[in-house]
C-alpha positions as a printed NumPy array, in Angstrom:
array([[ 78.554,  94.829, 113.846],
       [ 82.164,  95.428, 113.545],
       [ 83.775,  97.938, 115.91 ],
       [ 83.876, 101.879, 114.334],
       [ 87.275, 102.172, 114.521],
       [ 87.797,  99.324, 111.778],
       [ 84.987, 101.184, 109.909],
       [ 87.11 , 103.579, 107.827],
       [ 84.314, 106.54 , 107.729],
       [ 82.416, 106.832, 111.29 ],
       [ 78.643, 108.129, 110.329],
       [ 79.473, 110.988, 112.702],
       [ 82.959, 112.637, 113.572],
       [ 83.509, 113.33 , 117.312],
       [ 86.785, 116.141, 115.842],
       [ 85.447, 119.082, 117.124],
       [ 83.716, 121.521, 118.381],
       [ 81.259, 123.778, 120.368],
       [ 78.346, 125.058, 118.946],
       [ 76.52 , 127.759, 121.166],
       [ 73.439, 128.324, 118.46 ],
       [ 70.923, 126.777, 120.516],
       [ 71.885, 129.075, 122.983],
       [ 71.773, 131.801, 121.152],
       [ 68.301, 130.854, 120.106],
       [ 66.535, 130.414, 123.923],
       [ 67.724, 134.358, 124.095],
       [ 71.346, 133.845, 126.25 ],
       [ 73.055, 136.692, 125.862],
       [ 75.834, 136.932, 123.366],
       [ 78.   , 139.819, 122.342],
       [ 78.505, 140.283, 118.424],
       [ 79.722, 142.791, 116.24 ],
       [ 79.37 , 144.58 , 112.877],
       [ 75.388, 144.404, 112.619],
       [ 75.225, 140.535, 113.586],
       [ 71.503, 140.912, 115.214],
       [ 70.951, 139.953, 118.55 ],
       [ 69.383, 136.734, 119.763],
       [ 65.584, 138.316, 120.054],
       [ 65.678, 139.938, 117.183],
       [ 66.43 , 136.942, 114.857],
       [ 63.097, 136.406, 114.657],
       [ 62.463, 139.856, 113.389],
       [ 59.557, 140.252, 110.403],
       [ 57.914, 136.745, 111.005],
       [ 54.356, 136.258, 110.987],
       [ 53.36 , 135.314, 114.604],
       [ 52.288, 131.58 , 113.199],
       [ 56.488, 131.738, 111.811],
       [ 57.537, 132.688, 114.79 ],
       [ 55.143, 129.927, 117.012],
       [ 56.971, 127.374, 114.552],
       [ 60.234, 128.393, 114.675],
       [ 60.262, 128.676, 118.454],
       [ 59.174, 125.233, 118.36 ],
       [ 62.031, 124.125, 116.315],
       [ 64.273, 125.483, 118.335],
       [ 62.825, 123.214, 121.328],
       [ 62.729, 120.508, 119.189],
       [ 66.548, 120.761, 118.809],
       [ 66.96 , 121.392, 122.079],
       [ 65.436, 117.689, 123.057],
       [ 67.759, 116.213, 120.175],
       [ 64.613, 115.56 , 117.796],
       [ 65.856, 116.838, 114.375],
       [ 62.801, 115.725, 112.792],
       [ 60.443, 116.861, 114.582],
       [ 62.416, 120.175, 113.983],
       [ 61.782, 119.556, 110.368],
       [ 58.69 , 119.247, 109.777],
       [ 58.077, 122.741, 111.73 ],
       [ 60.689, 124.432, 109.492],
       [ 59.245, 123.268, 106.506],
       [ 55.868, 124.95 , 108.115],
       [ 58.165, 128.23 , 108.569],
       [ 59.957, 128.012, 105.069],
       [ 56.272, 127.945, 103.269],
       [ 55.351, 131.115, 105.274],
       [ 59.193, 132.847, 105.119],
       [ 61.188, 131.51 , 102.927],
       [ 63.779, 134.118, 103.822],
       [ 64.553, 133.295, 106.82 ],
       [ 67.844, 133.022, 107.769],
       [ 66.781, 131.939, 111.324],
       [ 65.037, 128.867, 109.611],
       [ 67.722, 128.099, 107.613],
       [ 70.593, 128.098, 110.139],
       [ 68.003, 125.817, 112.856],
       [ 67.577, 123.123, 109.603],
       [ 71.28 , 123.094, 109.393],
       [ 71.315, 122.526, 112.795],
       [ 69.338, 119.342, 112.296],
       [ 71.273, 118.294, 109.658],
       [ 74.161, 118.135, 112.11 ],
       [ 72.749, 116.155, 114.421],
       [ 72.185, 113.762, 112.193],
       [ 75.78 , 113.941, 110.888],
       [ 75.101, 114.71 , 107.666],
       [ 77.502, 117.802, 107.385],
       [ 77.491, 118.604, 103.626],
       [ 73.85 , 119.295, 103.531],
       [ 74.418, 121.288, 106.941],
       [ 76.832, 123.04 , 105.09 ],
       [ 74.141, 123.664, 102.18 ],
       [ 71.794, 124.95 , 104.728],
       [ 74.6  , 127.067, 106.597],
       [ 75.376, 128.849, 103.287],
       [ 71.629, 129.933, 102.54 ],
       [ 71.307, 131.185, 105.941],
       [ 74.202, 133.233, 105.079],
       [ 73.887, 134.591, 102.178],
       [ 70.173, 135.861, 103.434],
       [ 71.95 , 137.373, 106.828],
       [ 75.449, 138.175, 105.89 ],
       [ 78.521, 138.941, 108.864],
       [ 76.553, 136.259, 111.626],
       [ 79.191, 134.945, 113.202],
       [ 76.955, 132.773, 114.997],
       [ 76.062, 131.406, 111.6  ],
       [ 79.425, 131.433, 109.869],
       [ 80.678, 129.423, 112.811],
       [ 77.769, 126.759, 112.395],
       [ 79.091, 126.588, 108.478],
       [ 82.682, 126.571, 109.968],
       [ 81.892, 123.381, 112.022],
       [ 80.053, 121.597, 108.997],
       [ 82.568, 121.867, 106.568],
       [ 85.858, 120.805, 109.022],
       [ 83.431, 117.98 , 109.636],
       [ 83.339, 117.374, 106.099],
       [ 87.029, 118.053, 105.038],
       [ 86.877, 121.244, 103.432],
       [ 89.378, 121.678, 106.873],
       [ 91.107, 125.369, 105.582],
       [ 87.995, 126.719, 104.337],
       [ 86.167, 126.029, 107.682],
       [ 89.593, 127.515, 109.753],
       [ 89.092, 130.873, 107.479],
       [ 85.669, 130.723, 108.501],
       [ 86.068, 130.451, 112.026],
       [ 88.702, 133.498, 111.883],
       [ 86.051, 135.12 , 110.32 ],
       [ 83.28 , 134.868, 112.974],
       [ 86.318, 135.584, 115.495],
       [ 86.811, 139.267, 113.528],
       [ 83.128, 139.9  , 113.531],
       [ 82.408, 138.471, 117.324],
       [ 85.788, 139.45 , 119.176],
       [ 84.186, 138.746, 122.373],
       [ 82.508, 135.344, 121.71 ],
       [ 84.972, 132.69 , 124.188],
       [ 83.055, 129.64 , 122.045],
       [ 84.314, 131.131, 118.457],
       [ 87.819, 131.529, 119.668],
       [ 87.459, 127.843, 120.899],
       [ 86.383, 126.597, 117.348],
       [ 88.94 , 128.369, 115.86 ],
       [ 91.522, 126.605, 118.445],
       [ 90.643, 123.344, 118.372],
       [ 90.767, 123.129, 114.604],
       [ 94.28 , 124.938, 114.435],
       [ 95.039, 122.153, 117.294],
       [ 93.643, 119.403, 115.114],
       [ 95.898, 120.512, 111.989],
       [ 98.749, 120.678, 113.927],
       [ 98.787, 124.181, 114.212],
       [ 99.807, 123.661, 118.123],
       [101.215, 127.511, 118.91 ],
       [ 98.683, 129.61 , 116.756],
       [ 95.974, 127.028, 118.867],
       [ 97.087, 127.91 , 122.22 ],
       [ 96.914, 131.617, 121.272],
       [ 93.156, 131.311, 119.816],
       [ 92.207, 129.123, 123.62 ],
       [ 94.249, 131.13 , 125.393],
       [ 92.212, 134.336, 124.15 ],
       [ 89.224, 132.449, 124.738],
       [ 89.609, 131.321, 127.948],
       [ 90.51 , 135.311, 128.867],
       [ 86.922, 135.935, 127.789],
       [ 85.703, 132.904, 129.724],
       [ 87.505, 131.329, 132.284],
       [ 85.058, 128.585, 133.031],
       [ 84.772, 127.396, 129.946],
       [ 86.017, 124.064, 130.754],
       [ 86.409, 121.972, 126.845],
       [ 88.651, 125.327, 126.742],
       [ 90.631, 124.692, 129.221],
       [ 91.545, 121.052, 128.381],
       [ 91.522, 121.692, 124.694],
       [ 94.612, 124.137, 125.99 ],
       [ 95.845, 121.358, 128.047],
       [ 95.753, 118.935, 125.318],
       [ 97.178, 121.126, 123.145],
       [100.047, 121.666, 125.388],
       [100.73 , 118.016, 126.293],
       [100.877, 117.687, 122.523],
       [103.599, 120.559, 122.21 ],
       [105.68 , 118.642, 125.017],
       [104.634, 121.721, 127.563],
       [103.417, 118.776, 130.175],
       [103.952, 120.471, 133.357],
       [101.23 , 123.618, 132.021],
       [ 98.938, 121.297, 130.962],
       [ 99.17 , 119.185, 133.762],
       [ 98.052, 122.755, 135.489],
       [ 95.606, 123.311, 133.037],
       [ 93.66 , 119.898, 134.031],
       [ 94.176, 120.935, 137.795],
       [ 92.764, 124.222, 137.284],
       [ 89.413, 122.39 , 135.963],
       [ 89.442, 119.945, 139.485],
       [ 89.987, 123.05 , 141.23 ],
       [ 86.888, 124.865, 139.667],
       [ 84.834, 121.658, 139.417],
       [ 86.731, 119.054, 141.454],
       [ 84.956, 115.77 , 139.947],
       [ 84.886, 116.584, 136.712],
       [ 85.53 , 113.223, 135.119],
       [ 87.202, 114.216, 131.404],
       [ 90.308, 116.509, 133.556],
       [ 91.019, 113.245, 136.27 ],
       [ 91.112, 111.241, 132.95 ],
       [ 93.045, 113.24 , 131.205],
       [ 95.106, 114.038, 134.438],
       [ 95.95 , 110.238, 134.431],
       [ 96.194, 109.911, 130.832],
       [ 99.232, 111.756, 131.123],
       [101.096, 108.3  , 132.214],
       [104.127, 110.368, 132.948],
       [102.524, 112.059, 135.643],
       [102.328, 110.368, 139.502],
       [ 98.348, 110.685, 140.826],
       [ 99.069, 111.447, 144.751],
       [ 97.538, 109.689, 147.705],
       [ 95.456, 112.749, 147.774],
       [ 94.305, 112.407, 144.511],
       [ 93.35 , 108.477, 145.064],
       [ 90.781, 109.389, 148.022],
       [ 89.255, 112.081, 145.84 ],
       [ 88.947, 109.445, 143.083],
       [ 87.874, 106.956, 145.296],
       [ 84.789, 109.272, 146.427],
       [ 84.214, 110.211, 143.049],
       [ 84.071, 107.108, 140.598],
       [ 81.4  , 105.572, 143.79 ],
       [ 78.992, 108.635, 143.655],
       [ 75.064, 107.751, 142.551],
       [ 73.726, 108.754, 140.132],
       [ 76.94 , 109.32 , 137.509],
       [ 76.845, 109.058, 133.951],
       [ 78.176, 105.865, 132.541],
       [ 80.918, 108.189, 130.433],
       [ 81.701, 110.119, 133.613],
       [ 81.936, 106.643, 135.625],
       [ 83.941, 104.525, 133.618],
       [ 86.587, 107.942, 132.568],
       [ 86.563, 108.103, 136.592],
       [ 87.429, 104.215, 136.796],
       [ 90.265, 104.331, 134.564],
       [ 91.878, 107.294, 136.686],
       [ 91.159, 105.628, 139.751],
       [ 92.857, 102.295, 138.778],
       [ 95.946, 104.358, 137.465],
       [ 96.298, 106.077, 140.93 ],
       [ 95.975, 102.909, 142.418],
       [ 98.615, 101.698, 140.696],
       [100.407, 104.767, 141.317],
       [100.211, 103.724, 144.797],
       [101.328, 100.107, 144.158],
       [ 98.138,  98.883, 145.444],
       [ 97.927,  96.624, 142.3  ],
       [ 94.975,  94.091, 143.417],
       [ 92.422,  97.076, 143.827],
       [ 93.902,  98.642, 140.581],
       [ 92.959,  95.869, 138.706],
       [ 89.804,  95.813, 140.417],
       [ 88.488,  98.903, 139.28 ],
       [ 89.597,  98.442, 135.971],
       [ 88.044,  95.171, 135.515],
       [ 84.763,  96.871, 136.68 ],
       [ 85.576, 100.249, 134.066],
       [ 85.866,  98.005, 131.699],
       [ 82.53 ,  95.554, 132.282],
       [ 80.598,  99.018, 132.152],
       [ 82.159, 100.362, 129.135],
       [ 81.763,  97.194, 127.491],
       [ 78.349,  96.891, 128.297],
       [ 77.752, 100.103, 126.247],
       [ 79.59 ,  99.6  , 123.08 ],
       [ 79.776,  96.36 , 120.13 ],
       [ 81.879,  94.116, 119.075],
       [ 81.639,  90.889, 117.348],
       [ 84.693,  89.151, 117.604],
       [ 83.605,  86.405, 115.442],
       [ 82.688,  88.584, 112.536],
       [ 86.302,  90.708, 112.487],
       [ 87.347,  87.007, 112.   ],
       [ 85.631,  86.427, 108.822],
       [ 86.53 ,  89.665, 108.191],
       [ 90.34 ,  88.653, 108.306],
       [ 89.522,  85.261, 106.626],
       [ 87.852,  87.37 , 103.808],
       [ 90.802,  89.867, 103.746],
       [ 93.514,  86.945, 103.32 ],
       [ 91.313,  85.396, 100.394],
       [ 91.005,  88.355,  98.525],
       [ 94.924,  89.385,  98.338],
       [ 95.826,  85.539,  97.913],
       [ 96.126,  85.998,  94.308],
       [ 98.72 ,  88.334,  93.523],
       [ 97.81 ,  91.922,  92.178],
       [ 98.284,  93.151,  88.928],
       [102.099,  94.579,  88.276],
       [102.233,  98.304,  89.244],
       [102.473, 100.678,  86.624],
       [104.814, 102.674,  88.34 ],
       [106.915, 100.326,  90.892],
       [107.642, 103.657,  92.916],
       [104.6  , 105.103,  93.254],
       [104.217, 105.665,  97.378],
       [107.907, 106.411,  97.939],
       [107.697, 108.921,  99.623],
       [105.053, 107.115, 102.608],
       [106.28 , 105.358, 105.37 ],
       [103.065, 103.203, 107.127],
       [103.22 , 102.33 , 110.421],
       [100.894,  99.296, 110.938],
       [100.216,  98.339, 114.666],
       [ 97.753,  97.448, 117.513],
       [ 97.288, 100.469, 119.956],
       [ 99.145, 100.841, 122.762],
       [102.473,  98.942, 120.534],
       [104.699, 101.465, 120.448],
       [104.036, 103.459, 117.098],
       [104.13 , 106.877, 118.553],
       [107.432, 105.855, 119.496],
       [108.485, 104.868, 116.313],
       [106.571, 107.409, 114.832],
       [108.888, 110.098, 117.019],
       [112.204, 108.198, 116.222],
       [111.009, 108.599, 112.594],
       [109.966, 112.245, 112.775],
       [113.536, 113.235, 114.042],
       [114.973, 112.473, 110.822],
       [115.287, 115.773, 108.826],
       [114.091, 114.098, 105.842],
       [110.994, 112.65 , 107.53 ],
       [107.352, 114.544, 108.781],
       [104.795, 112.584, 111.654],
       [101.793, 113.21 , 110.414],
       [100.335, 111.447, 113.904],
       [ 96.73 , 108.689, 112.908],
       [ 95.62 , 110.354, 109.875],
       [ 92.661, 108.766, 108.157],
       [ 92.996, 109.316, 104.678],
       [ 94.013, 105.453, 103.501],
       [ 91.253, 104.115, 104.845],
       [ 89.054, 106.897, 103.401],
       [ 90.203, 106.633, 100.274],
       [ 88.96 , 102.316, 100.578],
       [ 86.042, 103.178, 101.711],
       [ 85.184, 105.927,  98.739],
       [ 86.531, 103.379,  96.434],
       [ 83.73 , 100.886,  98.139],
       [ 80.932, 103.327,  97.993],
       [ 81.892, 103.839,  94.225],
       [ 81.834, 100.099,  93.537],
       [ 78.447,  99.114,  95.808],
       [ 80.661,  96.489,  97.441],
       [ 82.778,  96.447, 100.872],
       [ 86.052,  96.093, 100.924],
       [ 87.437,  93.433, 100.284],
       [ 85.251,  91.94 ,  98.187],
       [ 86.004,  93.986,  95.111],
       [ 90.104,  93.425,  95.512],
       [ 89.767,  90.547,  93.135],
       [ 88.356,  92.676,  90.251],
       [ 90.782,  95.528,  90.381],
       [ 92.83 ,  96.627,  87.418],
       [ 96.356,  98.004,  87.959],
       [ 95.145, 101.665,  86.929],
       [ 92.646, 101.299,  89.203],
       [ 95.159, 100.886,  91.784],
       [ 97.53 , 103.345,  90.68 ],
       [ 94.794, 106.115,  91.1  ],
       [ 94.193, 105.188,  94.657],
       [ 97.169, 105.547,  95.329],
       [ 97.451, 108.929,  93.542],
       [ 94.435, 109.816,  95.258],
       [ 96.139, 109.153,  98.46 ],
       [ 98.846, 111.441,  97.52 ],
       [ 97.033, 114.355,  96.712],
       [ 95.281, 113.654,  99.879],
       [ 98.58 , 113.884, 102.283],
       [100.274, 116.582,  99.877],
       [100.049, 118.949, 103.051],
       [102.514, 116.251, 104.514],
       [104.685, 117.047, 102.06 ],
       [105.149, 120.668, 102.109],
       [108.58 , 120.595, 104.185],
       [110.222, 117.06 , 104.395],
       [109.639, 114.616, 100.908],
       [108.948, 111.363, 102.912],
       [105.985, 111.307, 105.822],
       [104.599, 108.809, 108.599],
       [101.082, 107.371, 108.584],
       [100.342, 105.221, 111.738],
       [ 96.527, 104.83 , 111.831],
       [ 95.918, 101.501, 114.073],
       [ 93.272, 100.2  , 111.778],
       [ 95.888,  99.809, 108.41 ],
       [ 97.075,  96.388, 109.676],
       [ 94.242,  94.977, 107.558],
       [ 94.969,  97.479, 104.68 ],
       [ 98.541,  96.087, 103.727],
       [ 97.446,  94.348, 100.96 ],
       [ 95.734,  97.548,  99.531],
       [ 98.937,  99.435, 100.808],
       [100.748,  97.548,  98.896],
       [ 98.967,  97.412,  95.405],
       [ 98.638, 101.264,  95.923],
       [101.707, 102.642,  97.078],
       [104.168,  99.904,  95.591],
       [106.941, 102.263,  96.392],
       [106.051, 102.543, 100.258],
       [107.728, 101.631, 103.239],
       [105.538,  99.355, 105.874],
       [106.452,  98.809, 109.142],
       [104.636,  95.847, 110.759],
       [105.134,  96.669, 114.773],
       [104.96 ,  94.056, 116.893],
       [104.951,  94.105, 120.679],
       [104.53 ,  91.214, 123.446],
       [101.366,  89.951, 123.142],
       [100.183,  90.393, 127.278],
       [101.827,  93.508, 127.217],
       [ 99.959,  94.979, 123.974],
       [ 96.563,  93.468, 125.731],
       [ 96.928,  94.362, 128.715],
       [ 98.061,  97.836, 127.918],
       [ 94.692,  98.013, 125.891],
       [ 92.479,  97.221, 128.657],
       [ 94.498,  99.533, 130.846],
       [ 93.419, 102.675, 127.93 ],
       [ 90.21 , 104.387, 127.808],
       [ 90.014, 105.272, 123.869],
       [ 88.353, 108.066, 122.841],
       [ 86.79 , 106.228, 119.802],
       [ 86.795, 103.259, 118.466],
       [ 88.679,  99.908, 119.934],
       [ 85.76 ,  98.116, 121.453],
       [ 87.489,  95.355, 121.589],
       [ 90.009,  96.504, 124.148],
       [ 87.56 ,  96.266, 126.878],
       [ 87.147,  92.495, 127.479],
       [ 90.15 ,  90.422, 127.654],
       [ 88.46 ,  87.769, 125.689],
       [ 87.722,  89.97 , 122.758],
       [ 91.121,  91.703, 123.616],
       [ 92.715,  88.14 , 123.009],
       [ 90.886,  87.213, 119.614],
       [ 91.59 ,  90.343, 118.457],
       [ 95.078,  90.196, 118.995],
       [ 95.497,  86.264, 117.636],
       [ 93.788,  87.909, 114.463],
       [ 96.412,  90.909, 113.906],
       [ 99.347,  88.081, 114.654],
       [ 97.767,  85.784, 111.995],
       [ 96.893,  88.639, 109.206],
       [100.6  ,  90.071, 110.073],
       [101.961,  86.846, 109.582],
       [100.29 ,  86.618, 106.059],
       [101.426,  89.921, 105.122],
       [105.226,  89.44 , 105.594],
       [104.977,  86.039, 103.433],
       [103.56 ,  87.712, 100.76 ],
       [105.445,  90.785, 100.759],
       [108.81 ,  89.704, 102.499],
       [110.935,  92.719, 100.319],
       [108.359,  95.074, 101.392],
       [107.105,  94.836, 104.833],
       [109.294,  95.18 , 107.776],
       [108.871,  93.045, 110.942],
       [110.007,  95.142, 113.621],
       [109.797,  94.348, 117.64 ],
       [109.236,  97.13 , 120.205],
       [111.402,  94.966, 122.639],
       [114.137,  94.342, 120.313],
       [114.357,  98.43 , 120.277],
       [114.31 ,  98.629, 123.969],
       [116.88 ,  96.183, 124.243],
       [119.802,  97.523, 121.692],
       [118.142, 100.89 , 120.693],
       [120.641, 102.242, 118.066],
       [121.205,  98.927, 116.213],
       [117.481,  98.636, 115.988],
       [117.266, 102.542, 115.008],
       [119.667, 101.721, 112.053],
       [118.245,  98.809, 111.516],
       [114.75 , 100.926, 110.541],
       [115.95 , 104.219, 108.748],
       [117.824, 102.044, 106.746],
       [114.448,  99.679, 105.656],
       [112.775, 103.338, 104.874],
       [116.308, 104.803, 102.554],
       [117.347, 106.88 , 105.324],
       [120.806, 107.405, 106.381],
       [121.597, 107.36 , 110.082],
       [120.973, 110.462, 112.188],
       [121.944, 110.93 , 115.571],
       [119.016, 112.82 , 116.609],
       [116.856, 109.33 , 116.141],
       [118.219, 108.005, 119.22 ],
       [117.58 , 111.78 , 121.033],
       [114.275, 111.366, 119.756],
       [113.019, 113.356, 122.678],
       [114.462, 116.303, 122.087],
       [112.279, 116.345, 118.978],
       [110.067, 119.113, 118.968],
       [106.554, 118.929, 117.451],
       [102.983, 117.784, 118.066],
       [102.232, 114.716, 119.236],
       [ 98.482, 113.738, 118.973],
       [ 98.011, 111.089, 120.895],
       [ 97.359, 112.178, 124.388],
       [ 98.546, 109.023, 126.306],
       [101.496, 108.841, 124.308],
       [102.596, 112.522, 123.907],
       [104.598, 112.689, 127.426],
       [106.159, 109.117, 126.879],
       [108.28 , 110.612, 123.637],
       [109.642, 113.652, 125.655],
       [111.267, 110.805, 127.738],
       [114.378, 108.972, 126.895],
       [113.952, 105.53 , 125.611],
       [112.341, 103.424, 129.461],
       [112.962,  99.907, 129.767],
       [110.483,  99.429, 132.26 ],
       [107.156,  99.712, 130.539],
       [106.128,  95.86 , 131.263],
       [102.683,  95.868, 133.855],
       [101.984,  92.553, 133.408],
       [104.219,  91.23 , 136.144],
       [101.857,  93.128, 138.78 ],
       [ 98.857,  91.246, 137.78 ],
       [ 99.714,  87.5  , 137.524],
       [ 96.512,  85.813, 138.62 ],
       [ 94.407,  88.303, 137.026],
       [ 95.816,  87.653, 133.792],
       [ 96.505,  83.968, 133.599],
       [ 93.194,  83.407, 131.268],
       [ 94.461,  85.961, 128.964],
       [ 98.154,  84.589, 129.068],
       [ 96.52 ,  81.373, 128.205],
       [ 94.195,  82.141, 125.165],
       [ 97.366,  84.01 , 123.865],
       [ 99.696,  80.655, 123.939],
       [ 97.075,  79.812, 121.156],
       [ 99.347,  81.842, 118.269],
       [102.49 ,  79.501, 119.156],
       [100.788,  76.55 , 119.137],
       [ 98.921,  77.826, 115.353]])
């Protein structure tokens, strides 16, 4: 089974959000407004045998057993059928399953029989951003914040969506407010901390993630994120707290390997490189342990990929469609967010950060056709190309809105060139390429937050990488005019000649603020890059001197590409 994050639509989002209903249900106490009925009386008017089943619904969800929830709401339903309560607990269900629209179904009949819940409005509010309807289910969650002014997990919601559209001050208002209602609530707290980090405000959320250590002082998500920072030194202090932490029994394997990845990154803080490497090799081994990857299959994968665009596509209708997209194509950890910020500096130019919507659109177009991609490249007509790629368009439009040309770096498009390229024949693509130990090793170093399974075994870290070299390779013989080879250490080495070098590739005239890139100001998305770009341009990113021995395999399966 091939890794989710080369699987353009994962079966279940992880975007947001906190969802307090089955609290609500086992009678916590929450505070609502205009007529929203308290948590005992939702039950109101139920037969006793309705009420039996719906409290044993509620359990059901409780345990994570959606179906067993069911098939007692379907008992319920036959004796009430309007019943909100029943309705808003199968929506429930539906979410854990992570099927959203029919969530969103149920969300909307519980609704319209109990108007003004803003426990229920925020349940539709989560369902719908799950399933892109993203300013419908922001209104919502404003909504439920009018009607339940003191409810801390609404205000979250309605943060961490305005976060996750880019929305970074109105965000930090909404967690702000709801951290004033509840200061323990901790996803608050870094969700604020995030948010800041992403605004370039890295000393308060640095102080955000301390003030979670100092209320719970081994909680595993704030060291990560702590470390994550990369800009920010981990103190001796911090190491022996770490140290303590990552060996305690009884952990949770998340908790244990986020733990192991700040450990190792204090330890390299404190130079002691040989038990850095340590830990991480043992973060790694458990993480790995928990997730799959075939390495052997994203081969054939890439061997079917190359087949299918070895014929040429039809001629574009229109040559320029795409213009106005600039793709980014990259392995993590590569440097995009760094070109992505050089890029975004340009007045004529808007990051829009790893958005997902090229790969979405592939995938719909696969689901429409019965067949994965790429097997149905060979039978596609030039207008069905062209309305991908206009489908793409309307998709980004909110990209648009303020500068005509936009950045898409999602990590997975490296295998979506060819389909880049027969949709958006106008685009610019810019194949990144960094040294190959660096780019693995900086992988295995990462703890991603979806996605990149591969990144935690050097050996699948090393096919992986020998399969983006080959497939990037391919691309920039078949599309020499159109794809840009472009080396993060030729940019670190003469900055401004190489900053030229790539406006002018995208029809951009020089702009001094590229090289103060820096100075930029605007949301940056990706947490363990977001401090990096407030820095001038480093030199000294290289690790792999510090670990000789430990990576001399890896050096050696990577000598494979020269030798191909």
């Amino acid at each position: 089974m091939r890794d989710e994050q080369t699987a353009p639509v994962p079966a279940q989002s992880t975007h947001v959000l906190f969802f307090p209903s089955l609290k609500a249900s086992s009678g916590q106490s929450i505070i609502m407004a205009n007529g929203t009925p308290a948590p005992e009386d939702r039950a109101a008017g139920l037969s006793p045998s309705a009420r039996r089943l719906l409290d044993e619904a509620g359990k059901a969800l409780s345990r994570g057993q959606p179906d067993a929830a069911e098939r007692s709401l379907i008992g319920v339903m036959a004796m009430a059928p309007m019943s909100a309560e029943a309705y808003r607990l199968l929506g429930i269900s539906f979410q854990m399953r992570g099927d959203h629209a029919k969530a969103a179904d149920a969300f909307r009949r519980a609704d319209s029989l109990r108007p003004d819940d803003a426990i229920i409005l925020m349940a539709l509010g989560i369902s719908l951003y799950e399933s892109g309807s993203v300013e419908e289910a922001i209104s919502i969650f404003r909504r439920a914040c009018e009607l339940a002014p003191d409810m801390a997990s609404a205000w979250y919601n309605l943060g961490k969506a305005l976060k996750l559209q880019l929305h970074g001050q109105e965000a930090c208002k909404a967690l702000d407010h709801a951290l004033s209602l509840d200061p323990n609530h901790v996803t608050a707290r870094i969700s604020l901390a995030d948010t800041l980090v992403n605004l370039g405000d890295i000393a308060d959320g640095a102080a955000h993630y301390r003030e979670v250590l100092k209320r719970q002082p081994e909680h595993a998500g704030a060291w990560y994120a702590l470390a994550n920072l990369k800009t920010e030194p981990l103190s001796e202090t911090d190491t022996a707290k770490l140290r303590i932490a990552f060996r305690k029994q009884g952990l949770p394997v998340d908790a244990r390997v986020s733990l192991g990845f700040a450990l190792a990154k204090a330890l390299e803080d404190q130079r002691l490189y040989s038990e850095a490497f340590d830990v991480l090799r043992e973060a790694n081994a458990l993480k790995r342990r928990h997730v799959t990857w075939d390495a052997r299959q994203e081969s054939a994968h890439v061997d079917a990929i190359m087949t299918a665009f070895a014929a040429p596509t039809p001629a574009p209708i229109d040559p320029t469609l795409g213009r106005e997209v600039i793709l980014i194509i990259s392995l993590p950890r590569s440097g995009s967010t760094l070109i992505e910020q050089i890029l975004a500096s340009h007045p004529q130019v808007e990051g829009a950060n790893e958005i997902l919507d090229l790969p979405q659109v592939i995938e719909g177009e696969s689901r429409r056709r019965k067949q994965p991609f790429p097997q149905w490249v060979p039978s596609t007509t030039a207008e069905d190309w062209a309305r991908l790629g206009r489908e793409y368009l309307d998709r980004t439009a909110r990209w648009r809105q303020h500068r005509p040309l936009f950045t898409d770096k999602n990590t997975i498009t490296w295998e979506l060139v060819g389909a880049a390229q027969a949709m958006l024949p106008g685009s610019h693509i810019v194949n990144l390429q960094r040294d190959p130990l660096e780019t693995c090793l900086a992988c295995y170093r990462q703890l991603f937050s979806n996605g990149s399974h591969f990144s935690y075994d050097l050996d699948d870290m090393a096919k992986y990488y020998l399969d983006f070299a080959r497939l990037s390779r391919y691309w920039l013989q078949h599309y020499p005019e159109k794809v840009l080879d472009f080396s993060y250490e030729a940019l670190l080495s003469d900055p401004e000649t190489q900053t030229r070098r790539l406006l002018a590739f995208c029809g951009l005239d020089f702009d001094p603020a590229c090289l103060d890139f820096h100075k930029t100001p605007r949301a940056v998305l990706s947490t363990a890059s977001a401090a990096q770009v407030r820095q001038p341009l480093r030199k000294d990113t290289a690790r792999g001197m510090h670990y000789e021995a430990q990576l001399a395999p890896l050096r050696a399966q990577l000598r494979q590409d020269r030798q191909d």
